[in-house]
C-alpha positions in Angstrom: 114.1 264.5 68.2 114.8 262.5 64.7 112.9 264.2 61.8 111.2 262.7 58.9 109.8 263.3 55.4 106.0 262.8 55.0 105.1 260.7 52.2 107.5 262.0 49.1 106.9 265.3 49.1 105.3 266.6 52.7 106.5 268.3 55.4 109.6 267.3 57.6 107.9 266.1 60.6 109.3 264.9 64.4 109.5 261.1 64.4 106.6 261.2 67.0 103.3 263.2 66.5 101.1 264.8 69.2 97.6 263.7 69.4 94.9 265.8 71.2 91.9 264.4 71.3 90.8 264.1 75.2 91.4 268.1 75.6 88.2 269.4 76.4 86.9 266.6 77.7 89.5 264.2 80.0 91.8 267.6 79.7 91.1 271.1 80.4 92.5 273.5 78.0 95.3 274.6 80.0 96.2 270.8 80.3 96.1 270.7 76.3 98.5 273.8 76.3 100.6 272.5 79.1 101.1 269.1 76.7 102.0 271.3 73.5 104.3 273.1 75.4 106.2 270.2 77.0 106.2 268.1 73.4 107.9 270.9 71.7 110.5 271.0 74.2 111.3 267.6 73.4 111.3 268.0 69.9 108.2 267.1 68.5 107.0 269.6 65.9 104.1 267.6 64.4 100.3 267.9 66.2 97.3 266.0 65.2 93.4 266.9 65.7 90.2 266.7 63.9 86.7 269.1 63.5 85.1 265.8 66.0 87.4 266.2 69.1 87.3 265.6 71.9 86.0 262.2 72.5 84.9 260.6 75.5 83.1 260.9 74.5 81.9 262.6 71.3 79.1 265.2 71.8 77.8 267.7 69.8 78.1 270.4 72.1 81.7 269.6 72.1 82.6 269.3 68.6 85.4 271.6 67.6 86.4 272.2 71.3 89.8 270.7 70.8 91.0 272.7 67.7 89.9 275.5 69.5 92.3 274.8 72.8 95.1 274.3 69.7 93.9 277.7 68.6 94.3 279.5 71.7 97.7 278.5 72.3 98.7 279.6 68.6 97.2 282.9 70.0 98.8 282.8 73.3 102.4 281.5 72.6 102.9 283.1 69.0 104.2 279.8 68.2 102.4 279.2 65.2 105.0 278.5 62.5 106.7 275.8 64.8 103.9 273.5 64.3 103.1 271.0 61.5 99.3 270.9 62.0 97.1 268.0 61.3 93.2 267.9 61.3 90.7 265.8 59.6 87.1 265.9 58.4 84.5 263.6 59.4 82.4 262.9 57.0 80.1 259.6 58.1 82.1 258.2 61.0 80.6 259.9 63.5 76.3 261.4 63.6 77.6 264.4 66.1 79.1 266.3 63.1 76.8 267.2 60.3 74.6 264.5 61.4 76.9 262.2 59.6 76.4 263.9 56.5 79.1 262.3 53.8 82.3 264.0 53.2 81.3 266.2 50.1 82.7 268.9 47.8 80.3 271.8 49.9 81.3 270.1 53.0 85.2 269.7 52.6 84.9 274.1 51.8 82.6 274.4 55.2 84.9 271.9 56.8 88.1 273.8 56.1 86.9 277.2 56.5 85.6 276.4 59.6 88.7 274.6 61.3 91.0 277.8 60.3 88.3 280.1 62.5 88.9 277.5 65.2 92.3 277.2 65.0 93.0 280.6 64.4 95.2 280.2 61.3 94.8 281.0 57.6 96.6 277.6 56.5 96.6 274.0 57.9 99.3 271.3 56.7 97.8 268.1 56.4 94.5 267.8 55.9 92.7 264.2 56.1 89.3 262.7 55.7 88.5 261.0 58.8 86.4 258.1 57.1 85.8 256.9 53.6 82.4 257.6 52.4 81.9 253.6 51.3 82.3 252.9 54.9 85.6 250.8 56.5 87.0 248.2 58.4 88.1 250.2 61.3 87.5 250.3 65.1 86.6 246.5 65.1 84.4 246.5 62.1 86.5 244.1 60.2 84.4 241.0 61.6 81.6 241.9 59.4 83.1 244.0 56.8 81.0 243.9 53.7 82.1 245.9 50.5 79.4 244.0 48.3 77.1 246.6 48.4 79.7 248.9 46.9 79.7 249.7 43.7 83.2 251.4 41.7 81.6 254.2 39.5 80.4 255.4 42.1 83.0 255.6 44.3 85.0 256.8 42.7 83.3 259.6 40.9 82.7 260.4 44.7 86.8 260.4 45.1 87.3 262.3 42.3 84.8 265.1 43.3 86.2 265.1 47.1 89.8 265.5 45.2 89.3 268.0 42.8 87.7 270.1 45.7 90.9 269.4 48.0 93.1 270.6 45.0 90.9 273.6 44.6 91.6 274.3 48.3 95.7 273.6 48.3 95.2 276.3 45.5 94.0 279.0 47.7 96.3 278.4 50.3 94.0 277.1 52.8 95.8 273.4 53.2 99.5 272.7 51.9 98.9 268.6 51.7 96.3 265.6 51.6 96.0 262.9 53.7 93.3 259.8 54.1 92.3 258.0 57.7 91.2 254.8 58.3 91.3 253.8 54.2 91.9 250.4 53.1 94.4 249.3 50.2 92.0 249.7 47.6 91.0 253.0 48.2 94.2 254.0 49.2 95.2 252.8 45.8 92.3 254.6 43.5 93.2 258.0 45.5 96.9 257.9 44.4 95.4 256.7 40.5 93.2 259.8 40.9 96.3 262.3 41.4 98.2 260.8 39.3 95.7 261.4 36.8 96.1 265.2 37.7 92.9 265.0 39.7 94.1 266.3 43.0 97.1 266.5 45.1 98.8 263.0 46.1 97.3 261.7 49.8 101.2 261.5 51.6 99.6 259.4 54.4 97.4 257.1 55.9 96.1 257.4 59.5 95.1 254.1 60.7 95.1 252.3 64.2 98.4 250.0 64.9 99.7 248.5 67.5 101.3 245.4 69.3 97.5 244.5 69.5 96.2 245.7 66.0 98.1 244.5 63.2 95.6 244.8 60.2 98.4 246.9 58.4 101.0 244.7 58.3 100.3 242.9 54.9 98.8 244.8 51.9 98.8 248.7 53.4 102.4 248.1 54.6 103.4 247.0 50.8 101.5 249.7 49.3 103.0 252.1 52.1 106.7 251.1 51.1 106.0 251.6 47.2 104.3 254.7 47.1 105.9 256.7 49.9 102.9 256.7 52.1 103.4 257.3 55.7 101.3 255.4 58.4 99.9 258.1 60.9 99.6 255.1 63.5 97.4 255.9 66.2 96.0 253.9 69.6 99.6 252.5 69.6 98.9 251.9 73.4 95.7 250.4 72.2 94.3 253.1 74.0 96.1 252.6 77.0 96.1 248.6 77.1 99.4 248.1 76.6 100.4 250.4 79.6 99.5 247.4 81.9 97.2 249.8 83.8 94.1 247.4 83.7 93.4 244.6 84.8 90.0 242.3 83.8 89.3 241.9 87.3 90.0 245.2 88.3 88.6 248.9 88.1 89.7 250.9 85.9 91.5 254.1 87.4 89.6 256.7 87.8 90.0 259.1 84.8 91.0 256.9 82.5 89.5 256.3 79.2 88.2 252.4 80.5 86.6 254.1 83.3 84.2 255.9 80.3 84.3 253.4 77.5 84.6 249.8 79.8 85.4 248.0 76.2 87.7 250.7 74.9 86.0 250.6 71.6 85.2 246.7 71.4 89.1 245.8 72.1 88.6 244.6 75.5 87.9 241.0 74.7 88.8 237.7 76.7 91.3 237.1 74.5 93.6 240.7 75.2 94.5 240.0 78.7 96.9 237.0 77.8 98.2 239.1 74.2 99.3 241.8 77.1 100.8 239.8 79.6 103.0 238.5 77.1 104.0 242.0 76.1 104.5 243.1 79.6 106.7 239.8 80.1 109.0 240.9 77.5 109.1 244.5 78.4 109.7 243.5 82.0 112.5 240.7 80.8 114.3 243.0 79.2 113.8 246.0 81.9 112.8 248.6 78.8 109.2 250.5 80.2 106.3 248.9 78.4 104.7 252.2 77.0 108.1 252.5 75.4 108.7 249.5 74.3 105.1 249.5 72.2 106.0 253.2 70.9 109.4 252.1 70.1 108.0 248.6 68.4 105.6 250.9 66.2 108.7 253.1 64.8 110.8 250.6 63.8 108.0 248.3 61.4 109.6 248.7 57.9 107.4 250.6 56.3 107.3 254.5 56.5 105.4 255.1 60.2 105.2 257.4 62.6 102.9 257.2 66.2 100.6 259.2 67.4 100.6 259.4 70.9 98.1 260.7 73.3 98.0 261.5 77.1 96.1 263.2 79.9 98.7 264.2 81.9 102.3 265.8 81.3 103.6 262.7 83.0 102.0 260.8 81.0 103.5 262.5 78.2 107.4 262.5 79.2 107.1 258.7 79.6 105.4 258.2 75.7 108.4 260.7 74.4 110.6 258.8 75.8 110.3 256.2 73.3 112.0 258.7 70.3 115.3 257.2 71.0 115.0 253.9 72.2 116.1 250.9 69.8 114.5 247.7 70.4 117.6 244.9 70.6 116.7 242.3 68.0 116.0 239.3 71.0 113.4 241.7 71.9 111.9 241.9 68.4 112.2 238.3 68.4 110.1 237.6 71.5 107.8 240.3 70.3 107.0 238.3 67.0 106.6 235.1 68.8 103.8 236.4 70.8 102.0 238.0 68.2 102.2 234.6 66.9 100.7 233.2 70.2 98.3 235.8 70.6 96.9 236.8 66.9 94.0 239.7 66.5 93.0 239.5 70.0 90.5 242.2 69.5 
């Protein structure tokens, strides 16, 4: 599998990163080990978590499971030094972890220290904060997105507190490089300012959701992306499992799936999806190319720096998604692609 360079100065990573976060709940954690092995026999060399996982749901009594199954296979396999490892810190996006205490200097220390135990690991690659402490757009909450109550002292003497903490961290070893999750252009912007200040170590990447069916970075993070050398960490590129074709609005969900425990899938089952993915499965059928492949594919060729995430609950599953690290898209396919996102606009 291709290789690229994170952000200007990160890690070489596989073209295609492994997410994880359905082991220990959808997966068992010989499922989860059974996926790491398989991905790095097809090359990939890049995995993803975070300190939350597993969802579906998130629980408390969960919380950390999946770095743990991550750990266990370091353990088991010896493998550790073939992995880029990813995790993240919550902060307020989700009231299982820390109550949805803020990401703070005391808790980015607790945060770390506590994901090398569960990992078993002294050092982790890329470490991200999983949502901005002003709040965000993501998951659907751009329809009433209000930054008015912000206020830009403030945040960003918060950013430069959470920075100068990260820096102190990269220092002692514990995490080689920074990274930022579902971050908008402005703060994406005021990080970068911060390090380039000599605050903290440069954020190399963004992970936000993108897809054929979620298209919020194509304007102002995609510029910014191209600029300053900062990779998109693109996850849901399936739109959590939408673009598959596997549901149907008047059908059940299959039993397993992620529909069949969150029947909305986060708010992006609307009546407007159904037509956005028949016309994506029109053109993936017209041009005989699988429709999981064809969405991967799609995300990995946008021109700005990108790479998918990809996520899956069986190994199956999985050989189909990887399938997707060599397949070009044939510019009438691109074509029909942008004429139905022109047709079918933000239909979540």
């Amino acid at each position: 599998m291709k290789r690229m360079r994170l952000g200007r100065d990160g890690p070489e990573v596989s073209v295609i990163c492994l997410g994880s976060m359905t082991w220990g709940t959808q997966n068992s954690e010989a499922e989860g080990h059974a996926q790491i092995d398989r991905a790095l026999a097809r090359g990939v060399n890049f995995i993803d978590t975070a300190e939350m996982y597993p969802v579906n749901p998130v629980r408390a009594e969960t919380i950390g499971r999946t770095e743990e199954i991550i750990g266990s296979w370091f353990a088991k396999s010896g493998r550790r030094r073939e992995v880029v490892l990813a995790t993240k810190l919550t902060g307020e996006g989700s009231s299982a972890v820390r109550g949805g205490a803020p990401i703070t200097p005391a808790a980015i220390r607790a945060g770390v220290e506590a994901s090398l135990r569960r990992l078993r690991t002294d050092h982790i690659e890329l470490y991200q904060f999983h949502w901005p402490n002003r709040g965000s757009y993501a998951f659907r909450q751009q329809w009433s997105f209000d930054p008015s109550g912000q206020t830009r002292a403030a945040n960003l003497a918060d950013m430069r507190a959470c920075l100068a903490t990260v820096g102190e961290m990269q220092a002692e070893g514990k995490i080689g490089h920074f990274g930022l999750s579902n971050e908008s252009t402005w703060g994406m912007a005021q990080w970068l300012a911060l390090a380039e200040a000599g605050v903290g170590p440069r954020a190399l990447s963004i992970q936000n959701e993108y897809s054929l069916l979620c298209r919020l970075y194509d304007t102002d993070l995609a510029e910014l992306g191209v600029n300053e050398q900062v990779a998109l960490m693109a996850y849901s590129p399936l739109a959590a499992g939408l673009l598959t074709g596997k549901y149907a609005p008047d059908l059940p969900p299959p039993p397993g799936s992620r529909r069949a425990v969150h029947a909305h899938l986060g708010g992006r089952v609307t009546p407007r999806v159904w037509g956005a993915i028949d016309a994506y499965q029109d053109i993936a059928r017209a041009a005989a190319i699988d429709p999981v492949q064809m969405a991967i594919a799609w995300v990995m060729q946008r021109p700005f720096p990108v790479l998918p995430i990809i996520g899956a609950t069986s190994v199956e599953q999985l050989d189909v998604a990887l399938g997707a690290a060599d397949l070009a898209l044939p510019a009438e396919v691109l074509t029909e692609i942008d004429r139905a996102h022109k047709a079918h606009p933000m239909p979540f």
